[in-house]
N, C-alpha and C positions, 0 to 999 in steps of 0.2 A: 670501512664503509661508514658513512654517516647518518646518524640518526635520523628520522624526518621527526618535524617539528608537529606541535599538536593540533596548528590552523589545516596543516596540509591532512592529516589523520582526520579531522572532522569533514572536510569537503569531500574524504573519499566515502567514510561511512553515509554521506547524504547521498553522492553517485550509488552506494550500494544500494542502499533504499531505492533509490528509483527504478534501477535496474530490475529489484526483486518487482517494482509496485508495476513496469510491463512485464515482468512474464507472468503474474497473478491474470493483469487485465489479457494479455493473450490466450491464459490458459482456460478462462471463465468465457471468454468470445469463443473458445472453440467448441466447449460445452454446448455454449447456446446454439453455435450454430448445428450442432449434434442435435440437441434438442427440437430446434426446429425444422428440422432435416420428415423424423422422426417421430414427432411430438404433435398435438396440437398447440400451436403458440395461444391458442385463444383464451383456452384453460387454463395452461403453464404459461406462467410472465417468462421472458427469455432472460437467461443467467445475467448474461452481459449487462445487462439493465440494472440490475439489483446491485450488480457486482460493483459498477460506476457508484450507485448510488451510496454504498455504505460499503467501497473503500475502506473509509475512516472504521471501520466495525471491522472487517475481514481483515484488515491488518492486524491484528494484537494478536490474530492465529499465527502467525510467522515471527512481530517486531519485538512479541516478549522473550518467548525462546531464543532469537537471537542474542539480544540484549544480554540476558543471564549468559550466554555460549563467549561475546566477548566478553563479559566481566570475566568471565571465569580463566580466560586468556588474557588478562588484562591489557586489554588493548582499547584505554581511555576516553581515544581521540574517538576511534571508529563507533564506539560504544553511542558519546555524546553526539557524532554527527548523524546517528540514528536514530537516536531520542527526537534530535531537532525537526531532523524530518519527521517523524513517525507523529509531532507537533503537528506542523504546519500541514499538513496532507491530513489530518484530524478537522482541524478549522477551517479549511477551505473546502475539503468537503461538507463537516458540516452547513459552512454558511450556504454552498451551492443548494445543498437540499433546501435547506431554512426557505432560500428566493424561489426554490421550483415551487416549493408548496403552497408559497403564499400567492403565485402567480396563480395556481389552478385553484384557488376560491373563490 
C-alpha cells in the first residue's frame, strides 16, 4: 500500500474541519430551534445566532483537543490542514463580525 503524500493529508484534515464546523452549526441550530420552540426568543438570543457569530471562539473547544489527539498520533498532514482551517474560519469570521458591527452603527 502506498503512502499518501502530505498535500493530500492536509486537504483532508481541512474536509475534517469542515465537517466538524456543520455538525457544530447543525447541532447549535437545533438548540435554538429547541430554544425557541420552548423559550422566549425575545429574552434568550437564539443559539444559532451567536453560534454563526463566534464560530471562530466555539471552535478552539473541539480544534485544540483535536490538534493535541493528532499530534499525539502523529499524523502531520491532518494536524497542519486543521490548523489551516481552524485559520482561515478564525479571519473570516472574524472579519464577517468586524462588517456586521460596523454596519449596525
Amino acid at each position: 500500500m502506498r503512502p499518501r503524500n502530505e498535500g493530500s493529508q492536509i486537504v483532508l484534515g481541512f474536509l475534517l474541519l469542515l465537517v466538524i464546523h456543520i455538525a457544530v452549526i447543525a447541532i447549535l441550530a437545533l438548540i435554538a430551534y429547541i430554544v425557541g420552540i420552548f423559550g422566549d426568543v425575545y429574552v434568550f438570543p437564539p443559539i444559532g445566532v451567536i453560534a454563526l457569530f463566534y464560530l471562530g471562539l466555539f471552535q478552539i473547544l473541539y480544534v485544540i483537543p483535536l490538534v493535541f489527539w493528532l499530534k499525539r498520533q502523529q499524523r502531520w498532514g491532518l494536524m497542519k490542514g486543521v490548523i489551516i482551517g481552524a485559520v482561515i474560519t478564525a479571519l473570516l469570521n472574524g472579519g464577517c463580525f468586524l462588517w456586521w458591527f460596523s454596519a449596525r452603527l
